[in-house]
C-alpha positions as CSV (number, residue, x, y, z in Angstrom):
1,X,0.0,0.0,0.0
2,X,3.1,2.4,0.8
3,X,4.2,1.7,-2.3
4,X,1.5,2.3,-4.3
5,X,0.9,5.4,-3.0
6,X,4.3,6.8,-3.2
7,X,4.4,5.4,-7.0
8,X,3.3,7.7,-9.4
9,X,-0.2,6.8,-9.9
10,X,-1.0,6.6,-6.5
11,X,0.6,10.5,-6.2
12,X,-1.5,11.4,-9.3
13,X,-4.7,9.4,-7.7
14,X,-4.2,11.2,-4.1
15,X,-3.6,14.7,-6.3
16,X,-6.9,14.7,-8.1
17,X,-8.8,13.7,-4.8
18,X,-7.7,16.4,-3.1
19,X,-8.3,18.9,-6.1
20,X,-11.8,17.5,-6.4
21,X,-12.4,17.8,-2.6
22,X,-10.9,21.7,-2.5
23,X,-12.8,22.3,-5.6
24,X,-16.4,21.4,-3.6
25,X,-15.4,23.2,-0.4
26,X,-15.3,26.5,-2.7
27,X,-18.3,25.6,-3.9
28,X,-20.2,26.1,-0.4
29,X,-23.3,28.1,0.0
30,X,-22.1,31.6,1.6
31,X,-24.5,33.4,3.0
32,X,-22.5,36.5,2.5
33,X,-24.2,36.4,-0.8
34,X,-27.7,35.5,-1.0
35,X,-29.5,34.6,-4.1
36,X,-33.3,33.9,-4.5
37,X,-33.5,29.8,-4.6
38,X,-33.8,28.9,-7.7
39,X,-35.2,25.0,-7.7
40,X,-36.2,22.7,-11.1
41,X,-37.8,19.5,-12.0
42,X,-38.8,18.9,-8.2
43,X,-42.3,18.5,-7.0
44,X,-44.7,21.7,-6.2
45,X,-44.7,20.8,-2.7
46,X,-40.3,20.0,-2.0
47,X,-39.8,23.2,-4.2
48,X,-42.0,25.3,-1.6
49,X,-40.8,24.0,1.4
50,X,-36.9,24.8,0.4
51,X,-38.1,28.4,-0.6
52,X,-39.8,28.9,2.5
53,X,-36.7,27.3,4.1
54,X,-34.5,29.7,2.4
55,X,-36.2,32.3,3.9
56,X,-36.2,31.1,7.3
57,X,-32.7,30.4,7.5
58,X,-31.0,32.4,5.1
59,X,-32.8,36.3,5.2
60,X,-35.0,36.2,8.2
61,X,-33.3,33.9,10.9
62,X,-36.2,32.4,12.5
63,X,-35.8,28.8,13.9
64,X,-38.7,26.4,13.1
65,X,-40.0,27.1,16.4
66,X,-40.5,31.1,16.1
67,X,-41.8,30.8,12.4
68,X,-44.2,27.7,13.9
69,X,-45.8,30.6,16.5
70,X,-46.0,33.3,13.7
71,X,-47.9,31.2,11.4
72,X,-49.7,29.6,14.1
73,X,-48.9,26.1,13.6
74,X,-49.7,23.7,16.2
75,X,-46.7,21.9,15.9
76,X,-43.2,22.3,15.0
77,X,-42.8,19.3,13.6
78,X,-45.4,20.0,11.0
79,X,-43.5,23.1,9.7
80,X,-40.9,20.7,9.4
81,X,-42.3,18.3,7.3
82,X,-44.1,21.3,5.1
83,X,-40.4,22.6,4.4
84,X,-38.7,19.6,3.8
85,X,-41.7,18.3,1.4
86,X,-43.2,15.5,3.3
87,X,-46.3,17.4,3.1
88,X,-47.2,20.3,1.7
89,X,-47.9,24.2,2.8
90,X,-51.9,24.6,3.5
91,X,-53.1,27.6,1.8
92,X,-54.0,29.0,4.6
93,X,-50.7,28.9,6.1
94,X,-48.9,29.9,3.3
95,X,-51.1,33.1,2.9
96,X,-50.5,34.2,6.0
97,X,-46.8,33.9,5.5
98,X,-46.6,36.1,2.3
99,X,-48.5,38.6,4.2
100,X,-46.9,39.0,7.2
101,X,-43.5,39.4,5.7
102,X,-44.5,40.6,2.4
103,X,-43.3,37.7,0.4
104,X,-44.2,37.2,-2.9
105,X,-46.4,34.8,-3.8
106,X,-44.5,34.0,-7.1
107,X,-41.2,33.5,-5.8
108,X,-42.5,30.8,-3.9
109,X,-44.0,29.8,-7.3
110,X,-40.8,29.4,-8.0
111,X,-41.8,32.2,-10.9
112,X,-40.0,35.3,-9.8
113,X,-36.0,35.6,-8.6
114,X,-37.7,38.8,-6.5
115,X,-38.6,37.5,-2.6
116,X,-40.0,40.6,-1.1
117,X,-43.3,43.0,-2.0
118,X,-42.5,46.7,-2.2
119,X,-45.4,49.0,-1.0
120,X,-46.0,51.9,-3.2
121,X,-44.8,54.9,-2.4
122,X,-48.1,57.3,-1.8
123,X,-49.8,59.1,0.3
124,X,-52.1,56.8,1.8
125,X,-49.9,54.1,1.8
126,X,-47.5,56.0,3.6
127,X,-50.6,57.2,6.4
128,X,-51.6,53.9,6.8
129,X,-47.6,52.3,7.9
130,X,-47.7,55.2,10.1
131,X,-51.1,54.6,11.6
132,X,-50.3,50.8,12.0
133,X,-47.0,52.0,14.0
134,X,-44.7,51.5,11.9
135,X,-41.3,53.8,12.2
136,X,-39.9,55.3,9.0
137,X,-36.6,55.5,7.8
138,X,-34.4,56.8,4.4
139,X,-31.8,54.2,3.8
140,X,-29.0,55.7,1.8
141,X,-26.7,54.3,-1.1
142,X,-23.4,54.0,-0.3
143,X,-21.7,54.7,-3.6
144,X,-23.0,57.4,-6.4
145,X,-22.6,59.9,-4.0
146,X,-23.3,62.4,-6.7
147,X,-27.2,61.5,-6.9
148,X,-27.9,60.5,-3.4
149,X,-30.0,58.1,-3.7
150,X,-32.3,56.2,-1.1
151,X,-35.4,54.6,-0.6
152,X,-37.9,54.7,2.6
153,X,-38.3,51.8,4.6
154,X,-40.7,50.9,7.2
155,X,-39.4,48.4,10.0
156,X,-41.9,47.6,13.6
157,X,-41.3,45.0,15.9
158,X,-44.6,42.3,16.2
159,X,-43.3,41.5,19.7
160,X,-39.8,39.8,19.5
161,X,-40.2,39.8,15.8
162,X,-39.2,42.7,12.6
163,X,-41.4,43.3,10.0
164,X,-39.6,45.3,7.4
165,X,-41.0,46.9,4.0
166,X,-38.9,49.0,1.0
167,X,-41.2,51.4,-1.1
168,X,-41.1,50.5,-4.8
169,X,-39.8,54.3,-5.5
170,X,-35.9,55.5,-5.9
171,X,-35.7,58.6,-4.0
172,X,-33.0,61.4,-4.5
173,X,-31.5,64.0,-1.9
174,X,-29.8,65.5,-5.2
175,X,-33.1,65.9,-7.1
176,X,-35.2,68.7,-7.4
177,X,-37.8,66.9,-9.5
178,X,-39.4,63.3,-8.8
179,X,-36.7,61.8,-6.5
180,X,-37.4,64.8,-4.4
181,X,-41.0,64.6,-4.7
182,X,-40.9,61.1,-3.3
183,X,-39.2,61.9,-0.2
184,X,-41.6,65.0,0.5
185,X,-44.5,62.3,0.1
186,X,-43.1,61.0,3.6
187,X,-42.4,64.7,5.1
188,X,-46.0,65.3,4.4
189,X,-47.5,62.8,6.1
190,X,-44.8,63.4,9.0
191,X,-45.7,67.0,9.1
192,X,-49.9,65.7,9.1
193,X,-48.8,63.7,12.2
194,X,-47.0,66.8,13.9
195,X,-43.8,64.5,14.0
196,X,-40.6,65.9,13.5
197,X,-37.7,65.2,11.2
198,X,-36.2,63.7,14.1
199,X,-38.5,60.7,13.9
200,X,-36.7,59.5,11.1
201,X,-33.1,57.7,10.2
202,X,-31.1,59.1,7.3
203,X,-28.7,56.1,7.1
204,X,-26.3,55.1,4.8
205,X,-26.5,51.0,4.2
206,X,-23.8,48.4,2.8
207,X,-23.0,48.0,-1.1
208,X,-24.1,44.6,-0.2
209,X,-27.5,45.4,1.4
210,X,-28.3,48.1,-1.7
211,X,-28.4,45.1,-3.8
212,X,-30.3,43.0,-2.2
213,X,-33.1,45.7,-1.9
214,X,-33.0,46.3,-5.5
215,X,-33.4,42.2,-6.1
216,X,-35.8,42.7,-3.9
217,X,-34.9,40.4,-1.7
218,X,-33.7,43.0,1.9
219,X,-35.2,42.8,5.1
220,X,-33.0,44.2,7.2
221,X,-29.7,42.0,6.6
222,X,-27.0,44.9,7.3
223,X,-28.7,46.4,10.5
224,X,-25.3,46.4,12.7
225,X,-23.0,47.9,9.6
226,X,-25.4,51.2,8.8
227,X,-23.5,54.5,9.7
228,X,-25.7,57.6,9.6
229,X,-25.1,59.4,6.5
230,X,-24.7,63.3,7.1
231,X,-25.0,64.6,3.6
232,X,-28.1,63.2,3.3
233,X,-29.8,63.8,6.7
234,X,-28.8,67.7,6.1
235,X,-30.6,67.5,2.7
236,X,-33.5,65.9,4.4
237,X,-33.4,68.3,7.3
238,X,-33.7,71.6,5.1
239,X,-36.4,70.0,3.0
240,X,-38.4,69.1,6.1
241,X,-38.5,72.5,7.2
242,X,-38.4,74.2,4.1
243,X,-42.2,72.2,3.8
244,X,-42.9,73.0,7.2
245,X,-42.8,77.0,6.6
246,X,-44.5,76.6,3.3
247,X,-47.6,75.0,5.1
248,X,-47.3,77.6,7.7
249,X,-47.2,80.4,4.7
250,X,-50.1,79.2,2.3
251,X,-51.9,76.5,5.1
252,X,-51.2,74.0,2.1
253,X,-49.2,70.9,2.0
254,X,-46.0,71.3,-0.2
């Protein structure tokens, strides 16, 4: 046995095995990069449970038990064997999932690489976050610097757990047409409220998590890494008040 392996086709065996074996270690899921799960020629009901698995584990970080309480499943087990297949996702259930964390309903479909529903940035959308206690915030992009842009966010803790929803609109803090006009859609309603500009973060998030909210697929992933970003918040400080005197001047909203 010494021999053979110290011969050369023995070297040249042991070489490719351990090329092979490196080789699938750099193949390894990171989660340093998530992608939408993207499953073929599986059944409808092992497609959904890995989806819904993916997002468990992989975005939202829930253990079976905390997603079981959510949804309102009697028993763990039975969220188990939904996600690995055994049985598949009642309708109920798996409504009450896509609305709760505003999941589409044809990623799990397996028809869209998107995971996440955008609310639409308007007035009355806007109110109505607000009105369900939702707190706002303007999360900034880290590079472009020259056009500033962001996008409003709503986050609001259900007990121990985040909900968190990005508005379908790109925002501007260097605009002076409709990238501005989408940010004063939230100052309005702010200003409705009698909140202040102060009720609001103007933070600057990772390259990383930028992308992911324009796959649509960020809820909340770079929390720890956000730094406040100045150049924006002084932007979104003059144009708060700025609307604030104008409703005072004409008793209009701007």
């Amino acid at each position: 046995m010494v021999e053979w392996l110290f011969s050369g086709i023995g070297a040249t065996l042991v070489s490719d095995w351990l090329k092979k074996r490196e080789s699938r270690k750099q193949n390894l899921f990171c989660p340093q990069s998530i992608q939408p799960l993207v499953l073929t020629d599986s059944s409808y009901a092992l497609s959904l449970g890995a989806r819904v698995r993916f997002i468990r584990t992989e975005i939202l970080n829930l253990s079976l038990r905390q997603l079981s309480e959510i949804l309102e499943i009697e028993k763990v087990s039975s969220l188990e064997r939904y996600e690995l297949g055994v049985d598949e996702f009642p309708l109920q259930v798996l409504k009450k999932f896509e609305a709760y964390f505003s999941i589409r309903p044809e990623y799990l479909d397996g028809i869209s690489k998107g995971i996440f529903l955008n609310f639409h940035l308007c007035s009355s959308e806007v109110e109505r976050y607000l009105s369900q206690g939702y707190t706002p915030l303007i999360l900034c992009c880290p590079s472009e610097r020259s056009e500033l842009f962001c996008r409003v966010v709503f986050k609001k803790h259900d007990g121990a757990f985040l909900k968190v929803v990005v508005g379908n609109l790109l925002c501007s803090f260097a605009s002076s047409g409709g990238g501005q006009l989408n940010i004063q859609i939230l100052i309005q309603a702010l200003l409705q409220r009698n909140a202040s500009y102060t009720d609001v973060g103007v933070l600057k998030v990772t390259n990383r998590a930028w992308e992911l909210m324009r796959q649509g697929s960020y809820y909340n992933q770079d929390e720890l890494h956000r730094s406040a970003d100045w150049e924006c918040q002084d932007v979104f400080v003059k144009w708060f008040k700025d609307c604030e005197e104008s409703n005072k001047r004409w008793n209009k909203v701007c």
